[in-house]
N, C-alpha and C positions, 0 to 999 in steps of 0.2 A: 582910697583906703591905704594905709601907710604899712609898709612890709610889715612891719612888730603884728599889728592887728589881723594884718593878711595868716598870718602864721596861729596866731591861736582860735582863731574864727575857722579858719579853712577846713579842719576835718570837721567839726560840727555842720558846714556846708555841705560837704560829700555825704556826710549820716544820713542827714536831710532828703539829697537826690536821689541816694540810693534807697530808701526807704517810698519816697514819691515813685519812683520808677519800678518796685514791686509793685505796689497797688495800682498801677498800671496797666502794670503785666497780664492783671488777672481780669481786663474788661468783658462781658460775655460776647461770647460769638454770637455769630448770629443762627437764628433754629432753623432746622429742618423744614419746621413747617407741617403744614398739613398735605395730602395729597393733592398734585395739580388739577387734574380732573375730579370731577362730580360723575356718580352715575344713579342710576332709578335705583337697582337691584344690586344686594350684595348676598351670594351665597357662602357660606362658612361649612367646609365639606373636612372632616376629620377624621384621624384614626390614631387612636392608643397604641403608643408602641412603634409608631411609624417613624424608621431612621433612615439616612441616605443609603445606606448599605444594601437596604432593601427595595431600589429603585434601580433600575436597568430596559433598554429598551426591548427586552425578551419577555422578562415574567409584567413588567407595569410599565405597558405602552401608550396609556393615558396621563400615567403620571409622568413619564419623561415629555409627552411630546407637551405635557401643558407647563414641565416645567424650562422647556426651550420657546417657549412662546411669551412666558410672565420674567418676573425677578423672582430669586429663588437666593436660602440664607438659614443659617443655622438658628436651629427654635430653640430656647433654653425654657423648660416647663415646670418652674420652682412654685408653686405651690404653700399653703397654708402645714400642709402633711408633707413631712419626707421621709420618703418619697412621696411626687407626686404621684397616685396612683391615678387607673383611669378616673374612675368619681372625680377625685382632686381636683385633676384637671377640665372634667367636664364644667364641674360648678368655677372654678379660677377664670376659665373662661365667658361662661355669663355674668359672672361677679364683675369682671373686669380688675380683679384686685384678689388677694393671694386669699383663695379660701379653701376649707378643708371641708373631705366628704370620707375618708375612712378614718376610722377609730383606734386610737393604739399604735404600738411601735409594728412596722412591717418586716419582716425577717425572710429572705430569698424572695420568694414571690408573692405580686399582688394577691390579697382575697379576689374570690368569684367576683364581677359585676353586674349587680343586678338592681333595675330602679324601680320602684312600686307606684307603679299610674292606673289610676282610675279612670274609665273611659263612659262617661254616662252615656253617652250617645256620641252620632258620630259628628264631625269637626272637631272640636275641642274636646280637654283633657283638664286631668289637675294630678298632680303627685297628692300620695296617697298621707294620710294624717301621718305614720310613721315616718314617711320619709321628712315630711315637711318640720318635724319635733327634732328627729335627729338633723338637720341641716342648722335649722336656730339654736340646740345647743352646743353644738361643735363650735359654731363662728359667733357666738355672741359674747366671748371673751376675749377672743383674737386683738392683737393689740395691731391688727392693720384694717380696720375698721370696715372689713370688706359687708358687704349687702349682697348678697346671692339674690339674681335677679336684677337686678340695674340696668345689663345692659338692654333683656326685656321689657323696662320700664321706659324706655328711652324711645318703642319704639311705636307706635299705634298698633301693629301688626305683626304677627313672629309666627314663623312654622318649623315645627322641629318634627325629626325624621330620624328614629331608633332611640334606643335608652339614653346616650349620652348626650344626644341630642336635646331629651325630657329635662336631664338638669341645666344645660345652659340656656335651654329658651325658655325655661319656664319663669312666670313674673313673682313679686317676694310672698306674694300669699299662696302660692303653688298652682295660681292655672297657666293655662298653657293654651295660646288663641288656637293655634290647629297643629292638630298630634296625629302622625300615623305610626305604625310598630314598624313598618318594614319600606324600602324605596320600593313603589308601584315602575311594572318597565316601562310606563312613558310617564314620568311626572312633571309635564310641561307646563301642566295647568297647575301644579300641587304649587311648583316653586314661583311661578307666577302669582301666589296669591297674596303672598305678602310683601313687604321690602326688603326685608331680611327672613333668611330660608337656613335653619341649621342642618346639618345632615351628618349621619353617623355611619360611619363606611367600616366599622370592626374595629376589632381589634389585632394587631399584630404582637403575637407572642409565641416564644416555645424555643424548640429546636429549630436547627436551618430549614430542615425541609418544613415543619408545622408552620415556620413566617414563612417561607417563599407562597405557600401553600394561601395563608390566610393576605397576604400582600397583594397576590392574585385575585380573591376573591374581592378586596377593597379598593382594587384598579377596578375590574366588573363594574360595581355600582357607580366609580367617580365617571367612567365612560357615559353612564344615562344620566348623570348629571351634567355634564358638558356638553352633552347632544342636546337637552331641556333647557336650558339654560338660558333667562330670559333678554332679550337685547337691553346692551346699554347696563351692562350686569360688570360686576366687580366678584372672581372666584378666588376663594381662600383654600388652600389646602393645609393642613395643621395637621403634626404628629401631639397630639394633645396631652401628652403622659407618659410616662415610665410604666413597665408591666415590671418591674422589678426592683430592689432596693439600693440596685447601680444608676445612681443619673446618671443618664444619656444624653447629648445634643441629637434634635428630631428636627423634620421635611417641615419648612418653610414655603409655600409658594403662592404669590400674589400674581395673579394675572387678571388684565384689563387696561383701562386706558392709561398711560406712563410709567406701564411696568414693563416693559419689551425689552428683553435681553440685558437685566440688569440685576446685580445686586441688593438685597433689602440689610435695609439698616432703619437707624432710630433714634430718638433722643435719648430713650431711655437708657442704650447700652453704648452710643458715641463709635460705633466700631463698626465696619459696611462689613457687611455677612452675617453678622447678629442680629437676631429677635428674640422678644420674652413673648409668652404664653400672655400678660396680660395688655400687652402692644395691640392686643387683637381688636378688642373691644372701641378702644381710641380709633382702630384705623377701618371700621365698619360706620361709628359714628361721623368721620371726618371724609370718608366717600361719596358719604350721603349727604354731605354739605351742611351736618348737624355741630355744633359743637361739643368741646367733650367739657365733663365738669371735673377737674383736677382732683378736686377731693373726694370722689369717686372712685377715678380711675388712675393712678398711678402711672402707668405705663404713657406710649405716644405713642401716635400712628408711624404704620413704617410706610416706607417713602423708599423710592431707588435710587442707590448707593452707585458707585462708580461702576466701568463697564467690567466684565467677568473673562470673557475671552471665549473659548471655547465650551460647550456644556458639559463634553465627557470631563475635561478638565476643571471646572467648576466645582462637578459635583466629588472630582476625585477629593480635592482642598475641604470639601468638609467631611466627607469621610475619613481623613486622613486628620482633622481636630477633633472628630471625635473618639478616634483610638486614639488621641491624646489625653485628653480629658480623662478618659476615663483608667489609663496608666499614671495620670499627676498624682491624685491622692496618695497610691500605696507605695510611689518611688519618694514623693515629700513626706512621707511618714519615716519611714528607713532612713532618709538621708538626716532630718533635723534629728533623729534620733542618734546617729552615730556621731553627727555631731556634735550634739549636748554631750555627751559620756565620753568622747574624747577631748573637750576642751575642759572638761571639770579633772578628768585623770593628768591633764596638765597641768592644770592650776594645782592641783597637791605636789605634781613632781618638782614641781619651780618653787616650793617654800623651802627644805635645805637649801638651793640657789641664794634664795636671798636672806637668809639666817646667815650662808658662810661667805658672802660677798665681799661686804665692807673687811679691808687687812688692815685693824691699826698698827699702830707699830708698838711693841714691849716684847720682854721676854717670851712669853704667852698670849699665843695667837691659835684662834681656829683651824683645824686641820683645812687648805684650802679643796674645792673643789676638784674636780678632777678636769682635766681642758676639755678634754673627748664628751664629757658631758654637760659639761656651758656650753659646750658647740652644737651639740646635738638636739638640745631644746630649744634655745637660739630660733635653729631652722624650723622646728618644729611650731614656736610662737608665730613665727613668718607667713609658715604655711595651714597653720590653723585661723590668722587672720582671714586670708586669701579664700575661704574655703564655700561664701557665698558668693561673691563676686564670678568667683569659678562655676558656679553652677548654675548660675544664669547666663553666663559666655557659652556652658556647654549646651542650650536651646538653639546655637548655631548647626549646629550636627545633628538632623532627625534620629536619634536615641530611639522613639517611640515606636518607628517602625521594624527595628531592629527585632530578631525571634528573642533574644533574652533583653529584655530593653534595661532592666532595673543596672545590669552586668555595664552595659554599654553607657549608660549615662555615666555610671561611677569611675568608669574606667577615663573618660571625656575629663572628667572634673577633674580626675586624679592629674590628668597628663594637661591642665593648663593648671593645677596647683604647683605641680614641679616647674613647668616655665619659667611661674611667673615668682616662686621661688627665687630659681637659681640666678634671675637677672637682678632679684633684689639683692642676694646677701652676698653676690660676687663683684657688685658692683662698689665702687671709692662712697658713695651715699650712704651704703646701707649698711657700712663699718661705724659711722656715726651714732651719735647718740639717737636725733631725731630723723636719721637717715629714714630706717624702717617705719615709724611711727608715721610721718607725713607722706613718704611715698608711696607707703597702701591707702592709707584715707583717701588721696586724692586719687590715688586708682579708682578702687571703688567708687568717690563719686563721680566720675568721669565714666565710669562704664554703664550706671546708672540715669547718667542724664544723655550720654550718646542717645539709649534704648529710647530716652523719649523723645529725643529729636525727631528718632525713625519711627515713631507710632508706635512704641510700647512691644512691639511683637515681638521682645526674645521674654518680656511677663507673663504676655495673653496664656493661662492656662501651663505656665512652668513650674518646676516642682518647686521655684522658689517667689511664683508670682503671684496670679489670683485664677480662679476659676469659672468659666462663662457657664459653668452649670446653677453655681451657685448663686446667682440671679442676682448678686450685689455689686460687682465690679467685672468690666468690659473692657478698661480705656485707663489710661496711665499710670500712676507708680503705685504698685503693690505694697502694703503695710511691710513685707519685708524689706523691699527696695526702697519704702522714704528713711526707715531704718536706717541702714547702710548710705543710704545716699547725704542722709542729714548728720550724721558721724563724720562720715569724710569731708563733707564739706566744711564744716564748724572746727572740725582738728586740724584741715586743713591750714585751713585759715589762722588757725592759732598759730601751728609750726610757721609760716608764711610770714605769719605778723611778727614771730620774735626777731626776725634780722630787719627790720625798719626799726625806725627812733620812735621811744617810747608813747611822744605824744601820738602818733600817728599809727597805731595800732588799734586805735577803734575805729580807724577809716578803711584800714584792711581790713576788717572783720568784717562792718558795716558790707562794705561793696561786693564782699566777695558772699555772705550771708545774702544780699538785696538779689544776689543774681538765684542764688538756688530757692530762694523762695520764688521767683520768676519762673526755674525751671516747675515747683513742685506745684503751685500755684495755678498757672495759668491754663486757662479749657481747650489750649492747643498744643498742650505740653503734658505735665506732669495729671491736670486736671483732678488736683486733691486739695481741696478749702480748708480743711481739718489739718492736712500736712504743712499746709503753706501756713495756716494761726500757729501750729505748735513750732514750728521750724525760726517765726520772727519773736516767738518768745523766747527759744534759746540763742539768736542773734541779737537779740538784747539783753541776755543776762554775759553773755560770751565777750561784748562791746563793753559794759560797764566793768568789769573785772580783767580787760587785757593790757593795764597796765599795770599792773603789780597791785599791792597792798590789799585791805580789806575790803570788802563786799561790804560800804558806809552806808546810810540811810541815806543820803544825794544820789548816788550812785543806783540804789534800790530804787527810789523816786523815777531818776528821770528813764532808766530801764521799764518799769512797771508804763510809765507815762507811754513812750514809745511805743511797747507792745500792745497798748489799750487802742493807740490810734490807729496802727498798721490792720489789726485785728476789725478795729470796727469800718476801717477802708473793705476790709475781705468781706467781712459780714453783708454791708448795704451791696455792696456788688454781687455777691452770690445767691441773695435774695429778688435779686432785680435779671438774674437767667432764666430763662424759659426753664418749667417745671423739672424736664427731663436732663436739663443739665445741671442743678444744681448739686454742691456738696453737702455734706453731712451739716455743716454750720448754715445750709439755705434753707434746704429741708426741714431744718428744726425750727427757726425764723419763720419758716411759713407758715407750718403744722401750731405754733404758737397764737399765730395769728389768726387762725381758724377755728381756735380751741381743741386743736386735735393733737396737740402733742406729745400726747403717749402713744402716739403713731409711730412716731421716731424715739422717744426717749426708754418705751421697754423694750423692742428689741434690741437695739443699742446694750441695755444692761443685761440682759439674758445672753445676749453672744459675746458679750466680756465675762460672763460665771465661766459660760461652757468653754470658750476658748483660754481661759487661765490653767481653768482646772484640767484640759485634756491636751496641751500644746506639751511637747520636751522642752520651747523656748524657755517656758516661764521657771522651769527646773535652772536653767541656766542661768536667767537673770537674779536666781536665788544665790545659786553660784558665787554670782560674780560677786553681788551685796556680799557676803561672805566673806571671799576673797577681799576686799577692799577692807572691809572693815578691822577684820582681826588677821589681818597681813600687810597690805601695804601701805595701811594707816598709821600702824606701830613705827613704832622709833625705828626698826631695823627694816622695814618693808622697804624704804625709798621712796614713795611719791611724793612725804612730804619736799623731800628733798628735789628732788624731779619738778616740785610748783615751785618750789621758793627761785631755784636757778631759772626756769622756764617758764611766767606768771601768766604769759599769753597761750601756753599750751593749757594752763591749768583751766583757762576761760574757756576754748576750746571742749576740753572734756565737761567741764561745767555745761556749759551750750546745751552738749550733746545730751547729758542727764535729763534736762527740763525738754527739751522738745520731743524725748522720743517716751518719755512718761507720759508729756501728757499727748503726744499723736495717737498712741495706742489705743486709750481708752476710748477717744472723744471717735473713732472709727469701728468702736465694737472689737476689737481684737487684741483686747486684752493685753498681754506685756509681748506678744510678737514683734513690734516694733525696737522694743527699747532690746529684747534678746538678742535681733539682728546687728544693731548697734554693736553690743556688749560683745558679740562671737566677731566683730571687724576693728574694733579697737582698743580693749583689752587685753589680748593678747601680746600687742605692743607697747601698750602703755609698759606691763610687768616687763618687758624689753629692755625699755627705756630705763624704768627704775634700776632693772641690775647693770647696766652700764654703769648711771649715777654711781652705784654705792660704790662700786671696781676702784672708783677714784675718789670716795670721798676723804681720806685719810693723806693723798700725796702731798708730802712737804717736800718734800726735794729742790733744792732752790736749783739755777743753773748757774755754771760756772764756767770760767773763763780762767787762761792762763799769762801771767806777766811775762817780761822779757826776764825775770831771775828765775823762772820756772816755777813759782808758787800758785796755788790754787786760788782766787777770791770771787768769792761768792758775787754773784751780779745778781740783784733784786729783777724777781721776774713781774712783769708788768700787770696792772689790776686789770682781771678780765672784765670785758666789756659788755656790760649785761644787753647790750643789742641783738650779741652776736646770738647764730643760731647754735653754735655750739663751743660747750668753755677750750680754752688750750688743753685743759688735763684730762680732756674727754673725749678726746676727739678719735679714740681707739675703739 
């Protein structure tokens, strides 16, 4: 191949590999599995309300010593009803899939629990016609297609033991093979008789002393059940529910054969110490050496995760996430709130800025600014960038344990906002035009994809991550963080690409886009199917427009072309992961395939209402639209100007528009995504622009002196539209 050829061939080569090497990226791991051991018997022993908090070797010395003998791991019990109340949970758990059993919004505390069984005689049972009408009309609309009773259909045999018992063993027409009201004190023979034995050990509710009180009393009965307990037996212990309208993480513990001294995880949540409520049902069928039917049951069997260490320390670590948990919500409510209303009160204060910017030169010119306050919002735009990125660093410093936590986190964020401030705007970069602009994008992404090098854990449950209560993400990059992640890297990448030669700007972009879709993409990393499609559509709109001019129909072509085929690599590969790893684009590929895809396509559209209309983000990305259109759009805004000088940045923020619109939606969370964007690059962007205008008027030629003393004008040299920044800008 002859140089000329090598040269115009060459970045469409790199397009190419970097593009092959994302779909790579994202090959599935290999699963879990099922559990290694088979056993005869599995008993499932539960109690509402049951959290680690309420476990010690003084008041529940059954419950610790059974959970130093099995794997043990944080229960997430999300339900068809949120809260999940006990009912919820009882039925979730025989359902094997998210089903509801109380009625209506719950406000402080659960209603009474009470299930109505019919006992013609003794052995068997059947719930009573009431309860059996209210169960099919609660879930017969539910768009997760749950069967109340499955996992009792599964089984020849089932014995259930107290009320909440009655609703998970009982089969879909409401009988129930053997029913007692209360655990007999030897019931060796009871649990023997089935293969699967459920058991209802109370519930845990109230004040301290009222749980210590009823903890105690539910250690009591789990003792006669481990004393009965038939050889060759699989014990489940399950905090099967919330008793309140606070989700909780609840007592996980699997003991039997290949659970000794270890961690429970899953496929479903990808993360060792995690379990869901509906994991249950999978991992009683796959003990038994039954298999599980996927479109049934949702969830996977848990299986033991890496080793734990110590048990007092173990169990400290999940008590210690679930007073996390349960402070994320009201400290990320406050925070994106004070957010949104300080970055909108800047964006009004920054429009005189850029109305009195541009000095042409005449008699009559605008009163300029005042410096003290160009300077002042300057730092201000810097450090309003900075203001996510900061508050997922601040997960470094346990905040949550702290007595005023809200106080201590903000205070955390505030004091790596100023750091990371003052290294930008005092540094020779961040005097530049694209100084600031590129040097937080690439922070930001860089602090986001470290997080997922190291397994996600400054996200798990941050006020700027995702929630293990909320049954929907466990494991890599949070709708806020592919946000921020997918800005920085695409702006990146545009600032990056404008100092290379023209042709070779879509090779930067390319390579540098192939890699953060690798990070956002792949099931060992970011483990987001939805982030990694939206992410190579804006790496292909960001690639066709980083060399200057219009956005042409070839351009559009082979853009659209590229994205179809990256996407449809993501697709057959996320399709082809074991159930519980799949993404949002495998899930729906499947659920299509089975004729069940308003499985995934109504909640999906129901937690995009709710989350649009109740987020601050979505306020903000109104904002921003606002801001863009009828301010830096205008003749006097500056962007224009800003793209025409910088065309690879303009591809950049382009990028960034298309991937983080459509990330949002296709993950259920509404414009969260694209707001996290808009609060880390917007603020620079208006940066950017009013540098632009400062200078768009200088004619001043340079000059030079003869040997007679006279002034002549020397032509100053045509800027080099490579560079990263022009000569009359460089202030």
């Amino acid at each position: 191949m002859s140089g000329r050829l090598w040269t115009r061939w060459a970045p469409y080569l790199v397009v190419v590999l970097a593009a092959a090497a994302s779909v790579i990226g994202v090959v599935p791991r290999p699963a879990n599995g099922a559990p290694a051991h088979s056993v005869d018997y599995v008993v499932v022993a539960g109690a509402a309300g049951l959290r680690w908090d309420d476990v010690n070797p003084t008041d529940t010395p059954t419950m610790w010593g059974l959970a130093g003998s099995g794997a043990i791991g944080a229960l997430s019990v999300r339900s068809a009803h949120r809260p999940t109340c006990p009912g919820d949970g009882w039925l979730t758990l025989g359902a094997g899939n998210y089903a509801a059993y109380t009625r209506g919004h719950t406000e402080g505390a659960c209603p009474p629990f009470a299930v109505g069984v019919d006992q013609p005689g003794p052995g068997g049972a059947f719930l009573s016609t009431r309860e059996k009408e209210k169960i099919t009309t609660l879930n017969q609309d539910m768009p997760w297609n749950a069967q109340p009773g499955a996992l009792a259909e599964s089984m020849r045999c089932t014995t259930s033991v107290g009320p909440g018992a009655a609703l998970a063993g009982a089969r879909t027409f409401g009988r129930i093979d053997r029913y007692r009201d209360g655990l007999p004190d030897d019931p060796k023979e009871l649990l023997a008789g089935c293969v699967l034995s459920v058991v209802d050990l109370g519930t845990v509710a109230g004040d301290p002393a009222a749980r210590r009180a009823a903890a105690r009393a539910a250690d009591e009965r789990l003792a006669r059940v481990v004393a009965a307990r038939p050889p060759r037996s699989l014990l489940m212990l399950a905090g099967v529910g919330d008793t309140g309208s606070e989700p909780r993480l609840h007592v996980a513990v699997v003991d039997g054969p290949g659970y000794a001294g270890r961690t429970l995880t899953s496929d479903s949540t990808g993360r060792s110490g995690y379990v869901q409520l509906t994991d249950v049902a999978p991992t009683v069928l796959s003990a038994l050496g039954r298999s599980v039917p996927t479109s049934l049951f949702p969830g996977a069997p848990m299986v033991s995760g890496g080793g734990r260490g110590s048990l007092e320390g173990a169990v400290q670590r999940l008590v210690d996430a679930d007073r996390k948990v349960r402070l994320q919500q009201p400290v990320a409510g406050r925070f994106f709130t004070v957010l949104t209303v300080c970055q909108l009160l800047l964006f009004v204060a920054v429009l005189p800025l850029l109305r009195r910017a541009r000095r042409p030169a005449g008699p009559v010119t605008p009163v300029p600014n005042p410096p003290w306050f160009e300077r002042g919002v300057e730092i201000l735009l810097v450090a309003a960038s900075l203001a996510v990125p900061a508050a997922l660093l601040a997960g470094v410093v346990p905040w949550w344990r702290a007595p005023v936590p809200g106080l201590v986190f903000a205070a955390v964020t505030a004091a790596v906002i100023v750091a990371a401030t003052a290294v930008i705007t005092l540094t020779g970069g961040g005097r530049r035009v694209l100084g600031p602009l590129g040097g937080v994008a690439a922070l930001g992404a860089v602090v986001v994809a470290v997080d997922a090098l190291t397994g996600s854990r400054l996200q798990l449950n941050s006020v700027v991550g995702y929630s293990s209560v909320s049954g929907t993400q466990y494991a890599g990059l949070a709708p806020v963080g592919i946000g921020v992640f997918a800005a920085g890297a695409l702006v990146a990448a545009g600032c990056l690409a404008q100092h290379v030669h023209r042709q070779w700007r879509p090779v930067m972009v390319a390579v540098l886009g192939g890699v953060a879709v690798l990070v956002a993409g792949s099931p060992y990393l970011g483990a987001d199917a939805a982030g990694a499609v939206a992410l190579t559509a804006g790496v292909c709109v960001a690639g066709a427009m980083s060399t200057g001019g219009w956005l042409t129909f070839p351009r559009v072509a082979w853009a659209v072309l590229a994205g179809i085929a990256v996407t449809t690599g993501f697709a057959l590969l996320d399709v082809h992961r074991p159930v519980g790893q799949r993404g949002s684009v495998g899930r729906f590929l499947g659920h299509l395939g089975d004729g069940t895809g308003r499985v995934v396509m109504r909640p999906i559209g129901s937690d995009n209402a709710v989350v649009a209309i109740t987020s601050p983000l979505t306020l903000l990305v109104i904002g921003a639209g606002a801001l863009l259109f009828f301010a830096l759009l205008r003749p006097w805004g500056g962007l224009k100007r800003l793209f025409g000088l910088y065309p690879a940045v303009r591809a950049g923020l382009a990028g960034t528009v298309v991937a983080t619109l459509v990330a949002g939606p296709m993950q259920g969370v509404g414009f969260n995504t694209a707001g996290a964007a808009a609060a880390t690059v917007l603020p620079l962007t208006v940066l950017a622009a009013l540098r632009v205008l400062r200078h768009a008027d200088d004619r001043t030629p340079a000059v030079t002196v003869d040997p007679t003393g006279s002034a002549v004008p020397v032509p100053s040299p045509a800027p080099d539209p490579t560079a990263g920044t022009q000569p009359a800008l460089s202030s």
